[in-house]
Rosetta silent file (secondary structure, phi, psi, omega in degrees, C-alpha in Angstrom):
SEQUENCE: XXXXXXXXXXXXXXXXXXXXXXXXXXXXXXXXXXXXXXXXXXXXXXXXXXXXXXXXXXXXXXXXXXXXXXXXXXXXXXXXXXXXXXXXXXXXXXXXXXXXXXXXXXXXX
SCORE:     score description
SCORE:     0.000 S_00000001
   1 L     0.000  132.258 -179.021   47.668   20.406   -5.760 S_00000001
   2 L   -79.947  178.604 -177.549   47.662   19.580   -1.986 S_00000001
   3 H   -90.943    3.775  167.612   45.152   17.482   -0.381 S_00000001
   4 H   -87.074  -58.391  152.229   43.748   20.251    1.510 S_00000001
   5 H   -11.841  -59.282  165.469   43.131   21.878   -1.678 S_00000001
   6 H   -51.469  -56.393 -150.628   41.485   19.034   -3.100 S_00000001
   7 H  -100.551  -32.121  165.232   39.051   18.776   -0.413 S_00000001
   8 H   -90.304  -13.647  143.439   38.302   22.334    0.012 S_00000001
   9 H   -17.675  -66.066 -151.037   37.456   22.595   -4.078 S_00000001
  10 H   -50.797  -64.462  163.160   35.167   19.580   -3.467 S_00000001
  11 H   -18.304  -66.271 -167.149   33.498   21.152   -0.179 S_00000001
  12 L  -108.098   37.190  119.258   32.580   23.983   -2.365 S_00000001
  13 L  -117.135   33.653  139.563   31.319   22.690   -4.985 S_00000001
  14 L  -114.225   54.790  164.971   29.019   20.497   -3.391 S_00000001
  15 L   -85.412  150.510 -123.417   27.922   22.683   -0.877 S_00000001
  16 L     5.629   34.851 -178.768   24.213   21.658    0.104 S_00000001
  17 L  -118.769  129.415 -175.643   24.292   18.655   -1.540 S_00000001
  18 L   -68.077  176.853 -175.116   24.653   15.730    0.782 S_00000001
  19 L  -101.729 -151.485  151.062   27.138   13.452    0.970 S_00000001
  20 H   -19.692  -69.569 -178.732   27.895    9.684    1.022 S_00000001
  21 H   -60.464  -42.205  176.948   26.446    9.307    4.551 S_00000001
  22 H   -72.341  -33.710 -153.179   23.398   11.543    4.182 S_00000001
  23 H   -99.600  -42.692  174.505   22.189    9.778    1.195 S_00000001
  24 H   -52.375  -34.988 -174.340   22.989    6.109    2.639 S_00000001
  25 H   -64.232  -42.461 -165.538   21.158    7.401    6.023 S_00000001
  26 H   -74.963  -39.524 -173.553   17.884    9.005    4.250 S_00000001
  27 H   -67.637  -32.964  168.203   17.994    5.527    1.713 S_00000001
  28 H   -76.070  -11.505  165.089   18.111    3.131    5.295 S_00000001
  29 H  -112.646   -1.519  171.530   15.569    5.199    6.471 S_00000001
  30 H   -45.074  -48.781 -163.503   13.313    5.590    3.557 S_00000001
  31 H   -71.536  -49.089 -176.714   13.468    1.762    3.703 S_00000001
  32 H   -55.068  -53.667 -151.910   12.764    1.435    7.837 S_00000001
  33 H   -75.966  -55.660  160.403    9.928    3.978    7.405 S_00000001
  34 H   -33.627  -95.997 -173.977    8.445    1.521    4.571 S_00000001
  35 H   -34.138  -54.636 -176.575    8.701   -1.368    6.380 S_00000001
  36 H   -63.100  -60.939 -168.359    7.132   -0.234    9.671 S_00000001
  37 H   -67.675    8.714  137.367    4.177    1.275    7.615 S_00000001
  38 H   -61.019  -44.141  158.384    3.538   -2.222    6.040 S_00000001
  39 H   -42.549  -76.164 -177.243    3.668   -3.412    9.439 S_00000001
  40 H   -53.521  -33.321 -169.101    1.071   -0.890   10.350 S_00000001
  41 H   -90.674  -28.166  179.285   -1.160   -1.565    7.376 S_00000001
  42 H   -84.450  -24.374  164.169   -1.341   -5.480    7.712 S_00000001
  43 H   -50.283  -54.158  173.549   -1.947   -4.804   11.722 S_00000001
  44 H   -50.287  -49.467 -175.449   -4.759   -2.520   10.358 S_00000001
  45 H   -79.620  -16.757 -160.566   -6.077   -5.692    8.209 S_00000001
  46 H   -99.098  -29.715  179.272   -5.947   -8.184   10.486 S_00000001
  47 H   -68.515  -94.751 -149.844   -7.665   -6.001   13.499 S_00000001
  48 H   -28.359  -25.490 -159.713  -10.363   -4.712   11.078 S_00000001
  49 H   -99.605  -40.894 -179.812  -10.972   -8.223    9.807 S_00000001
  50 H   -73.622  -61.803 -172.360  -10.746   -9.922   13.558 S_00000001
  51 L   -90.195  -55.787 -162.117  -11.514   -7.558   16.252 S_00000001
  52 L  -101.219   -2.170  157.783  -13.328   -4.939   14.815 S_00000001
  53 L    82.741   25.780 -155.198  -15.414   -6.529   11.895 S_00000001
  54 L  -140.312   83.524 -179.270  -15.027   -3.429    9.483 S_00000001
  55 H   -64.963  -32.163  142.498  -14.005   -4.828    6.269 S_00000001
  56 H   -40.356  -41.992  155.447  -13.504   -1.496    4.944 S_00000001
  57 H   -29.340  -83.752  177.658  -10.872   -0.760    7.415 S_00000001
  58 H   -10.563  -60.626 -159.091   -8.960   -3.536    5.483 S_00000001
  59 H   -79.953  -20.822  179.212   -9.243   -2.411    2.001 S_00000001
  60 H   -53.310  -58.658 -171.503   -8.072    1.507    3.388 S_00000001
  61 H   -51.799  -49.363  161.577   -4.653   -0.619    4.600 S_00000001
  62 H   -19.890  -72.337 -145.045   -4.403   -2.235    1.471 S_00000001
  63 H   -63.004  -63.814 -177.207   -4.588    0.748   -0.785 S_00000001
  64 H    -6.144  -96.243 -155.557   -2.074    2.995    2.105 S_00000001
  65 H   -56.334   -8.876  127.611    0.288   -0.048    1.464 S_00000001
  66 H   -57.332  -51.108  168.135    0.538   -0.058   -2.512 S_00000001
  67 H   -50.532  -51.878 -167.886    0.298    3.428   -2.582 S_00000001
  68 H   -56.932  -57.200 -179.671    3.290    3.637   -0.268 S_00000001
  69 H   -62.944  -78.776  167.401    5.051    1.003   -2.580 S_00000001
  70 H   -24.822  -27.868  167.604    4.290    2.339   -5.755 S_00000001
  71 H   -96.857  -22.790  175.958    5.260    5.833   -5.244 S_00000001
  72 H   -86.118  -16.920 -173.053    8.455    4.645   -3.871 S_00000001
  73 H   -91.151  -25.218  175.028    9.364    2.288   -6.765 S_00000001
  74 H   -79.681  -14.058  170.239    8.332    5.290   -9.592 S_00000001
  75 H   -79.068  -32.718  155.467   10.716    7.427   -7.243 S_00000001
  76 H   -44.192  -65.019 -162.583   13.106    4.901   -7.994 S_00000001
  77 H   -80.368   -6.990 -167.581   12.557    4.556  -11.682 S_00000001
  78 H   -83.820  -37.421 -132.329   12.759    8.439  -11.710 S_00000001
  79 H  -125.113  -27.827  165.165   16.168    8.431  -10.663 S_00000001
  80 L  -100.125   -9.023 -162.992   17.590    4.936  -11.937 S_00000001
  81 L    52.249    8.292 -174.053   15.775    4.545  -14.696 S_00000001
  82 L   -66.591  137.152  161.850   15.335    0.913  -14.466 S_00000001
  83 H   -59.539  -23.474  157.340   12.377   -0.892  -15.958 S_00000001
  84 H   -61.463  -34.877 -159.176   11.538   -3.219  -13.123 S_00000001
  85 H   -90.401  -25.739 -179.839   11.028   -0.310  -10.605 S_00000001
  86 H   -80.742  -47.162  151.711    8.689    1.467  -13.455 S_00000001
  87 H   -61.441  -26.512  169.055    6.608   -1.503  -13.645 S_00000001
  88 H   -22.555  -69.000 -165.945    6.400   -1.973   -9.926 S_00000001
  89 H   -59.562  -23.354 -164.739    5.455    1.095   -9.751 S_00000001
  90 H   -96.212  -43.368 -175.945    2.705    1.178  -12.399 S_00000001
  91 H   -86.432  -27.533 -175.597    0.995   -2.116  -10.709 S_00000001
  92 H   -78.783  -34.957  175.200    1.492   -0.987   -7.490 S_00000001
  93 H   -74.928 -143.248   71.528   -0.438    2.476   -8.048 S_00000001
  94 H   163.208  -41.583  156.847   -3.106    0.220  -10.372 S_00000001
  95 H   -27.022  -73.447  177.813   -3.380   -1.627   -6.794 S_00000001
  96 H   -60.904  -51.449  168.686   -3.889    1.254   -4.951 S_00000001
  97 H   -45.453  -43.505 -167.264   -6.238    2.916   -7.146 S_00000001
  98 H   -66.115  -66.806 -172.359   -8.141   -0.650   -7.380 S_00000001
  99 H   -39.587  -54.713 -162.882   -8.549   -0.599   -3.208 S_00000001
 100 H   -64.808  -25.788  178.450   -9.172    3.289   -2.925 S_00000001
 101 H   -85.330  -18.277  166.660  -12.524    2.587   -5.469 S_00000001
 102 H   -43.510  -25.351 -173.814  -12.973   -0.492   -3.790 S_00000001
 103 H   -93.431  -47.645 -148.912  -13.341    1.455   -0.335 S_00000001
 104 H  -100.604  -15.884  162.227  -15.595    4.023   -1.671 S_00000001
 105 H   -90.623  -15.776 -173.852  -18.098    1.079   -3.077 S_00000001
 106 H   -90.395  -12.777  159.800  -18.154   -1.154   -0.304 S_00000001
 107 H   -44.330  -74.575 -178.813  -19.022    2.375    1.663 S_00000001
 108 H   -84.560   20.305  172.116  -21.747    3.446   -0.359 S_00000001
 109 L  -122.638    0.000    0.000  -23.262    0.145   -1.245 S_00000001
């Protein structure tokens, strides 16, 4: 079998599935998109706590930022199966959950 062969097999039978590049590109930006919106959530804590005096504010950025984590590390654990990323993930929602009732008591109370 020639090596054009080989490679047009392969082509079609991975057609829509990405390749090498697509999956490193969507995994560097999965990560960038993370990172800035950690950025954005501790920006969120520190204005809310400094400038604007809305301690609520805070605890929203909190949960955003666990939630964010937490769904990405059980998205992990879906797909590698590792046990560190499934606890992550399980404390990191447990986080989030703790902040989102925290924001709805320091609201109504």
């Amino acid at each position: 079998m020639e090596k054009e062969e080989i490679l047009r097999r392969s082509q079609s039978e991975n057609k829509g599935k990405p390749d090498e590049l697509e999956t490193y590109a969507l995994g560097a930006a999965s990560r960038t998109g993370m990172i800035t919106g950690a950025a954005v959530c501790v920006f969120l804590v520190l204005v809310s706590r400094y400038v604007l005096d809305v301690p609520e504010l805070a605890l929203a950025g909190w949960m955003v930022l666990f939630a964010m984590q937490g769904s990405g590390n059980l998205t992990m654990y879906r797909h590698l199966k590792t046990k560190k990323k499934l606890v992550l993930g399980l404390i990191e929602v447990a986080f989030a959950i703790f902040f989102a009732v925290a924001t709805v008591l320091k609201v109504v109370m």
